[in-house]
N, C-alpha and C positions, 0 to 999 in steps of 0.2 A: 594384372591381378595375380599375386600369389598363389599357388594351389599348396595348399595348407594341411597335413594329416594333426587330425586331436585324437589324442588316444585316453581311454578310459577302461581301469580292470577292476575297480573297486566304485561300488554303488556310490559310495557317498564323496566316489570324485567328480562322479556328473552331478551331483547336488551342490558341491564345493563350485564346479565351473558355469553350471545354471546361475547359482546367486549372484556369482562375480560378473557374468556376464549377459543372461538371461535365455530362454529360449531359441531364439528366434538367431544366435549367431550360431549355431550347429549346422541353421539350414541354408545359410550364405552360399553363394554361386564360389567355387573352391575348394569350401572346406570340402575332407574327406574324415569320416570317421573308424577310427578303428579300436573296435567293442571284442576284449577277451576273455568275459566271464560271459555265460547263458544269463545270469539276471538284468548285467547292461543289455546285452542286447533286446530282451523281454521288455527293457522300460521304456528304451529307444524303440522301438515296434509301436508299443501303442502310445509312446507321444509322436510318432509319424514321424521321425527321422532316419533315414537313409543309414545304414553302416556296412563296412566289411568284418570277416569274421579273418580269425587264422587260417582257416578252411580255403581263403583262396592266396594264401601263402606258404602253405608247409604239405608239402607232397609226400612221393615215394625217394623221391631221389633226396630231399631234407630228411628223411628217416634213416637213411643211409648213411649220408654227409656224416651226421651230427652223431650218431653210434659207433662210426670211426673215431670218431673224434672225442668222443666221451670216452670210450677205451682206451687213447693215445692219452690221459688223463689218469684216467684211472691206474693205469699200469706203472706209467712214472709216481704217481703216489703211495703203492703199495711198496715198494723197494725199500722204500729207508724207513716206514713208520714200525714200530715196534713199543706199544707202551705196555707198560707190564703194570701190577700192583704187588701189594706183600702177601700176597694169597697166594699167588704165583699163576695168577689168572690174567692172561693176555690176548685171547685171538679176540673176543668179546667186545674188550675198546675197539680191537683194530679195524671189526667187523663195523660198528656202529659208526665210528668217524667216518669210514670208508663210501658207507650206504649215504650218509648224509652229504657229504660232501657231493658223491654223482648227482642225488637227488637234486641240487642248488648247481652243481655242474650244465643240467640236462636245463633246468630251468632259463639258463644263462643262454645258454648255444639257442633254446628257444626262441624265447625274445630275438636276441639278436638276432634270425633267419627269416622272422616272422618280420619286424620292424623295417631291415635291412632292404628287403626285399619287395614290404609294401614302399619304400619310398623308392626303390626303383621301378618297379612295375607301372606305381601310377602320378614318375615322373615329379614328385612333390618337394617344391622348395623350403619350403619351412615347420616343425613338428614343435608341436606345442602339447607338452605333457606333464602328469603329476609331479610334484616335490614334494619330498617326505620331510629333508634332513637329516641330520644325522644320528642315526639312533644308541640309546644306551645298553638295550636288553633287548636280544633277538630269539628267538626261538630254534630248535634245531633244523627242522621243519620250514620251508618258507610259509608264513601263515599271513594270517589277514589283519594285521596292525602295521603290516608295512609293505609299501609298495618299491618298483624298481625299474618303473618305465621313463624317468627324468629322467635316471643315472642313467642307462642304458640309449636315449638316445642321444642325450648330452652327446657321448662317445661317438656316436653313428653319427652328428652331425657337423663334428670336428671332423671325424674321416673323409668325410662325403663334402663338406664345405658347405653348408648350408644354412638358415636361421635357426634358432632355437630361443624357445622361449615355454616358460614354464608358472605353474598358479601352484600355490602352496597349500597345503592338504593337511589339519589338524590331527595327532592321532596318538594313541596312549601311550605309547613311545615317548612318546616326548613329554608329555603332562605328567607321567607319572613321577615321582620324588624317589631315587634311588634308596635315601633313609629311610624313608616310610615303608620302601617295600623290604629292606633287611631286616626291619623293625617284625615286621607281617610274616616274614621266612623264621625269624628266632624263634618266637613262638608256637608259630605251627609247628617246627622241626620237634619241639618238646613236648609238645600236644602228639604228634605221630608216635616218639617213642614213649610214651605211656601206656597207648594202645598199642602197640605191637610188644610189650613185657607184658600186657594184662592178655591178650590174643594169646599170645605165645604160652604161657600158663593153662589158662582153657585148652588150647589146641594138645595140650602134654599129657592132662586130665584124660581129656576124654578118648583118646586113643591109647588108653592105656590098657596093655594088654591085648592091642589088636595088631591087624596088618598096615602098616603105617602106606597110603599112594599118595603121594605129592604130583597134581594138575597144576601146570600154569596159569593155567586161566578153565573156565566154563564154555567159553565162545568155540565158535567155528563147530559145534557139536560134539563139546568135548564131552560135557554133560551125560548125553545118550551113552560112549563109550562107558565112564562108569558108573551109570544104572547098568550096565550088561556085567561087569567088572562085578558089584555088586551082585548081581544076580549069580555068576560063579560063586562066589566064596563072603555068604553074609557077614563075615568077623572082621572086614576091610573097614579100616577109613582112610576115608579120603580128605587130600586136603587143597583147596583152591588158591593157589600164589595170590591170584585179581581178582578184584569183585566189581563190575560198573556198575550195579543196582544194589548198593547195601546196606538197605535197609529189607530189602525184599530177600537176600541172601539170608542176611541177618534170621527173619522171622522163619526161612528154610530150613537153616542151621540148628532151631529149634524144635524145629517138626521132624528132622530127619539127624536123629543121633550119629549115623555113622560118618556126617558129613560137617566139616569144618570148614571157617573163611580166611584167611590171612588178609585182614581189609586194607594195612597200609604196610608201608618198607618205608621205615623211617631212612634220611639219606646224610643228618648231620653226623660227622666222626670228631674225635678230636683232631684239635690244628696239629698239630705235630705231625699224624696219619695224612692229612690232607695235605699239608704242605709239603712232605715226601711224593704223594703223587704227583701235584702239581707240579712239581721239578721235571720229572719225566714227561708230562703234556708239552709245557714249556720246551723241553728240548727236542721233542718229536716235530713241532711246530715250526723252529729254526731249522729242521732238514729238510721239511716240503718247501720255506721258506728259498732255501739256499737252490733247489732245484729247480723250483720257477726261474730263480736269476739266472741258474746256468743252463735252462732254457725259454729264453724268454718270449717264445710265441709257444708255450704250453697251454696258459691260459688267452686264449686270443683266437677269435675265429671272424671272418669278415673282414678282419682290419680294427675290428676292436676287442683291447684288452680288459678281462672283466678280474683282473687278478685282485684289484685293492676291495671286492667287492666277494668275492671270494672267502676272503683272509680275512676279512671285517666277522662276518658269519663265523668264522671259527675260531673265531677269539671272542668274540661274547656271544656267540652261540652256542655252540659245541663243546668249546672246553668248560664253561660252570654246565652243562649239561653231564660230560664224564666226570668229573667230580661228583656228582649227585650218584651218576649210574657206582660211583665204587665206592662210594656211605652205603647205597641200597646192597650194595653185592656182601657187605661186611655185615650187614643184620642179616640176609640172605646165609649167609655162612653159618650164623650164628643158629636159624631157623633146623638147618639141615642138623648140626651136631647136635643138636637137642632131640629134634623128632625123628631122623635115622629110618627116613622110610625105604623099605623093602623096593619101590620103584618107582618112576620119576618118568611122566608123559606130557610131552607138548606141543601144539597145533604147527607151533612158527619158533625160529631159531632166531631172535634180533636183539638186544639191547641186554633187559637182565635176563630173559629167557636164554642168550647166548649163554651168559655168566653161567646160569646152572645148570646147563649141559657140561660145561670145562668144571664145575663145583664136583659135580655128579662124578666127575671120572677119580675126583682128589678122595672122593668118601669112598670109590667101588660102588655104587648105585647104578644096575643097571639103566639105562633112561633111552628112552626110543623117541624119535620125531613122528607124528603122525601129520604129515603134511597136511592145508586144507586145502593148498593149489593145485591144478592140473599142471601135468609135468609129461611134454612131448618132448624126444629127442630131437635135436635141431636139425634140419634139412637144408640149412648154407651156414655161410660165416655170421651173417649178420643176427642169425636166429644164437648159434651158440654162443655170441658174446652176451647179449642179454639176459637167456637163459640160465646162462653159466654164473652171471653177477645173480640173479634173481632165485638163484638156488643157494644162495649162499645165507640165506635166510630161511630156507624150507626145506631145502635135503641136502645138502654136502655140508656138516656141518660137524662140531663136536660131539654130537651126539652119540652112543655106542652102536645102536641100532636105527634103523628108518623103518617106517612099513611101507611095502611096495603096496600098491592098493589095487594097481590097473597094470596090464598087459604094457600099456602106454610109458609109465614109469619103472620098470623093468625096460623098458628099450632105452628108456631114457640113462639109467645107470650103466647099461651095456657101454653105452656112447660115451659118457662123461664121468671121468675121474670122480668116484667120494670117498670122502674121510669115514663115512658110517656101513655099518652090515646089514645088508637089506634082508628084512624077514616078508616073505609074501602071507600078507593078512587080508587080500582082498579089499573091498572098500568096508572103511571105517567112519570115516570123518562126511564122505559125499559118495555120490553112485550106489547105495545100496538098493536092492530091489525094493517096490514100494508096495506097501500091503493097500490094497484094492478094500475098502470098507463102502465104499457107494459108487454103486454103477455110471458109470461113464455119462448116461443119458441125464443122470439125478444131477449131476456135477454141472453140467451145460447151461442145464436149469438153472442152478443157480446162480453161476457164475457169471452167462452169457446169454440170458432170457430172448430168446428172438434168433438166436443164431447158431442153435440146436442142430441142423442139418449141413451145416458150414463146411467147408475146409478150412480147421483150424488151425493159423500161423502161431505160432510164440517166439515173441523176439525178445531174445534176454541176454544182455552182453556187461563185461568192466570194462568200462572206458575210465581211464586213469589221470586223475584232475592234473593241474597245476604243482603242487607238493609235492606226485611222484611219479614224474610223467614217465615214462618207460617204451622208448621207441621202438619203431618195427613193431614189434608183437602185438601192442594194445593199442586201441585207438587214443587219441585226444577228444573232451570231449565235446569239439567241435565238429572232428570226423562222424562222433557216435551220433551227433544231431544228425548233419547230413544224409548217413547211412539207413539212418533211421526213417528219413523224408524219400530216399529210393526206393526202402522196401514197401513204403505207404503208396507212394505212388504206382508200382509193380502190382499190387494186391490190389488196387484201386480197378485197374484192368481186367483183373478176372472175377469169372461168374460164381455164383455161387462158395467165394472166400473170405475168411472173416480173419482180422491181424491183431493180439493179443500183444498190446508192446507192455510188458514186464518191468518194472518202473520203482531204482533204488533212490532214495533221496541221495545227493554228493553235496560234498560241501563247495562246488563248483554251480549246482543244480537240483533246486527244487520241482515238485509235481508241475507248479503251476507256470513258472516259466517254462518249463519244458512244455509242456500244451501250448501255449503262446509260438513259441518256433515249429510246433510240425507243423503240416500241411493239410489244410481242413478237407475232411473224408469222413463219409460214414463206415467205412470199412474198417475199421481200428475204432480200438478203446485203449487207454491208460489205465494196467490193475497194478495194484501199491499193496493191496492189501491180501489176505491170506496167506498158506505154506506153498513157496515153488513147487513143492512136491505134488500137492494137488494138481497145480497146470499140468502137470505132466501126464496123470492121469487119465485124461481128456480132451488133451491137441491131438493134433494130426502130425507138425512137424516142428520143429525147432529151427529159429535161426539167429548165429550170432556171428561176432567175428572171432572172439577170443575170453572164455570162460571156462571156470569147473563146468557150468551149465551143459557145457554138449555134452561132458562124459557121463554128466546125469542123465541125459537123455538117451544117448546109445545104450549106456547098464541097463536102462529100460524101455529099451527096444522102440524108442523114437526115433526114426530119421533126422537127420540132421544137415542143414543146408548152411555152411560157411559163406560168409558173402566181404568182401574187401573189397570196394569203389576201385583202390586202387592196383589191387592184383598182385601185390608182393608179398601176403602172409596170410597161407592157409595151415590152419591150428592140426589138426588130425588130419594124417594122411587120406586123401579125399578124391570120389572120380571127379574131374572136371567137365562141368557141362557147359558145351558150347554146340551153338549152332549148325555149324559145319562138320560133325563126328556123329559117327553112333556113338550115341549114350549105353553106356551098360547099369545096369541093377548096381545098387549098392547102398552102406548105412548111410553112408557119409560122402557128403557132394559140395562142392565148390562153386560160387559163381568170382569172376574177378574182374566184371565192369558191369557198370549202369545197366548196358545195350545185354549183358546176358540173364540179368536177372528176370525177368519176366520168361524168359525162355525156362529156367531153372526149377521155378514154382510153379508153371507149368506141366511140364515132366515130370516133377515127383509127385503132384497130384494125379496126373493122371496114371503113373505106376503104382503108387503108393497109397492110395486113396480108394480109388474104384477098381485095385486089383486088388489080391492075398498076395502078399509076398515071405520066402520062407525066412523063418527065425534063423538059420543058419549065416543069416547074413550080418547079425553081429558078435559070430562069437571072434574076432577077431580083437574084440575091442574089452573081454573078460575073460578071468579065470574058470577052469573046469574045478568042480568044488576038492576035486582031490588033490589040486596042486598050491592051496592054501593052507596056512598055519591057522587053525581056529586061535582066539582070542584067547580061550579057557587055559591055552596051551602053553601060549605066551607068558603068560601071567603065572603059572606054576613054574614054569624054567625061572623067570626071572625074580620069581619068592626064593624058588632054593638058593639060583648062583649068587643072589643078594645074601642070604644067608652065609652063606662060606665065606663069601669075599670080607665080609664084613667083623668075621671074628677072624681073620688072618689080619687084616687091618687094624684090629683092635691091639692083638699080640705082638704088631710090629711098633706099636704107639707107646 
């Protein structure tokens, strides 16, 4: 008898492999299945079939492997790329190619570690998995219209010598009529630039006469920033690059004069403009091209080469994607020399956000990053290769200025090379003190009726899907199941403790399959609903592996308990508790296997809980109020020097 792996990552390929071949073959004496999204594995649970997760194939030492390896990648790709536009705007493309390619990079090395590994492990002669096809129109992003588990073991099963065989999987990709969809782009592309002349007009209108701020977007709490912004100096408008709710913006925009939307960035240019850039894609393209060939185990781990799959993705991925990104950046242009705003603020530094950081420096507009990420100084190699790509999108960036927000990220810039000038504003965007409107006890009540007198756990961690897996630092989020069934089962143990698991929907992971994988306990609840800030409130202690979350909790003076199954990555500097030490006091605690956590939650309840412990113990983790830049402060520096910069710039035009 054959021992058989079927592998399924998209719901409607176990629908696709039920039809063809029905139930009851999944449960054959042989098969083994390998399920790596949470909703397969949720459907396979409760139709009663057996699977493995990646959880028992990708470790500490796979998080390593594959981070070397992704930078041994990345670094030969940065050397020759260089695409510029007639703006004279370039790091922005390089930026976004660069992100995207590791993302579909990390994706590749995954599979392959995951796959490679389950067919050694559990010994298996033949793998039977999706086929897509080949597709016309891919997203930049690996997303959910196409799969890559055929190709990929195709490959593994030629290296390894073994059967392969494969079921054919329906999907928009291929059904869709490439006329029909240019036909749908023509028109839409003329429909956006009508609204964006008639936006653009209003937006001129009604900031007329005032202080012109240009926001990115609203998200990440950019919002709160200027209603405060606002609250300094009432003659401000403001203006939002993105809207995701615009219809709701829309009817805001109305109610609140000083505030305007920019709802679209139209991205069609004339051919002329685009087929000049397109030249320059094109040949940037023929020198990663030429690099692979004169290294031809660049793209290749395992024994299999994923380079045709690679270079597929960034040629009808990637590249009509920067095309679009430099039509958007040329209206974008166009936005800025019209409304000539005094200051320019944004949560994340990636795609056109990058463009108008390098826009920003061609007009003299001051413009600051206000991160939304926590940002530790890395404590080995493997932390600062990540860190280092993953800043490059939220603080090393073109931006003039950063706000340093934490003690945390000031160490962080001590350590790591930036392009920007760190102003300490304290927290802005996350970790602010949390004004206390109803007592602790009211809060319990409502929240967690029955379990008032508790020790209350909060577990709230990013575990990083499929699209943008980011090793070492962040779990996957099969780890984040697991991790999640440790600390359930740990709390399950003690008396009198109750475990608050904090619950974002992913497009990896719904509510409800996630309840379907933990491990049934009355000691936990799943809450989805209200502000974090609340929770915080009201717990006793926090615990994740890798979030803003801890430094929300330390700014207000929650302990914090870091937990890693696998013991290679603690996020804040942290005491570690184990069994065999005296433990000492402190905000922030470590556990880094299964066998110490129970000991962990343990300890900090019974120091933490049913002692006082002094507040002096997290000032290591904030600013003394005297050693920040207040807001009001910022914002008047940055009116004047806009001011000046901006009529020297005029004179020199």
């Amino acid at each position: 008898m054959m021992n058989t792996l079927v592998m399924f990552e998209f719901l409607n390929e176990v629908k696709t492999f039920f039809a063809n071949n029905g139930r009851q073959a999944l449960k054959q004496n042989g098969m083994n299945i390998l399920a790596l999204r949470p909703d397969i594995q949720s459907h396979l649970k409760k139709s009663g079939i057996p699977f493995v997760t990646s959880r028992d194939f990708f470790d500490r030492t796979s998080h390593e492997k594959l981070l070397l390896k992704s930078d041994e990648v990345v670094r030969a790709f940065r050397r020759p790329i260089c695409i510029e536009d007639d703006m004279r705007i370039e790091e922005g493309y390089n930026n976004a190619l660069l992100f995207y390619v590791r993302c579909f990079v990390h994706y590749m090395l995954f599979l392959v570690e995951v796959i490679d590994r389950c067919v050694e492990d559990l010994s298996i002669d033949q793998i039977i998995a999706p086929d897509y096809g080949p597709p016309f129109r891919l997203k930049p992003l690996v997303d959910r219209e196409y799969g890559y588990l055929g190709q990929i073991s195709r490959l593994i099963c030629q290296n390894r010598g073994i059967a392969f065989n494969h079921f054919n999987v329906a999907t928009q990709n291929r059904v869709q009529r490439p006329s029909a969809l240019k036909t749908y782009e023509y028109f839409t592309g003329i429909g956006k630039k009508l609204i964006f002349g008639l936006t653009l007009r209003s937006l001129e209108r009604g900031s007329r006469g005032k202080t012109v701020i240009l926001s990115s977007s609203k998200d990440y709490n950019m919002s709160s920033v200027m209603e405060e912004l606002h609250r300094i100096d009432d003659n401000i408008f403001v203006c939002y690059l993105a809207s995701r709710n615009k219809w709701t913006d829309f009817k805001k925009t109305l109610a609140k004069k000083w505030i305007g939307n920019l709802f679209t960035l139209p991205d069609r240019v004339p051919m002329r403009k685009k087929a000049a850039f397109e030249k320059g894609l094109f040949k940037n393209t023929d020198l990663l091209e030429k690099t692979c060939h004169d290294r031809s185990d660049l793209l290749k781990y395992r024994g299999v080469d994923f380079s045709d799959q690679v270079f597929e993705r960034i040629r009808i991925g990637l590249l009509p994607y920067l095309i679009k990104l430099y039509g958007q950046t040329v209206f974008l242009n166009r936005l800025l020399s019209r409304l000539r705003p005094k200051m320019i603020l944004a949560p994340h530094s990636r795609e056109i956000t990058y463009n108008l950081g390098e826009l920003a420096k061609h007009y003299r507009i001051p413009a600051m990053l206000i991160s939304h990420g926590s940002h530790i100084p890395p404590k080995n190699g493997y932390e600062k290769i990540e860190w280092s790509e993953h800043g490059l999108g939220l603080i090393d960036t073109h931006y003039d200025y950063v706000a340093i927000q934490t003690p945390w990220a000031e160490a962080y810039l001590d350590g790591i090379e930036t392009r920007s000038k760190g102003i300490k504003t304290g927290p802005l965007l996350f970790g602010k003190q949390i004004d206390r409107k109803e007592p602790k006890e009211l809060l319990r009540k409502r929240f967690i009726p029955g379990h008032e007198d508790n020790f209350v756990i909060l577990n709230a961690s990013t575990p990083k899907t499929r699209e943008v897996i980011r090793f070492y630092i962040y779990e996957t989020v099969d780890e984040y199941i697991s991790n999640t069934n440790d600390l359930i089962e740990a709390v399950n143990e003690m008396e009198n403790a109750y475990l608050i698991v904090r619950f974002r929907p992913l497009p990896d992971l719904n509510e409800d399959d996630f309840a379907r994988l933990l491990r049934p306990s009355d000691c936990y609840g799943i809450y989805s609903h209200g502000a974090f800030a609340e929770y915080l409130l009201f717990c006793d202690l926090l615990v994740s592996y890798s979030s803003t979350a801890i430094e929300e909790a330390l700014q207000n003076e929650m302990p914090v308990l870091q937990y890693d199954s696998q013991g290679k990555y603690c996020h804040v500097p942290a005491t570690h508790l184990k069994p065999e030490r005296e433990n000492s006091l402190d905000s922030c605690y470590f556990a880094g296997s299964k066998e110490d956590l129970p000991l962990a939650l343990e300890w900090i309840a019974r120091h933490h809980y049913q002692k006082a412990v002094p507040r002096n113990i997290f000032d290591r983790h904030r600013f003394k109020e005297d050693e920040v830049t207040p807001l009001s402060e910022v914002y008047r520096k940055f009116a004047y020097s806009s001011s000046q910069m901006q009529m020297h710039f005029q004179e020199e035009e």
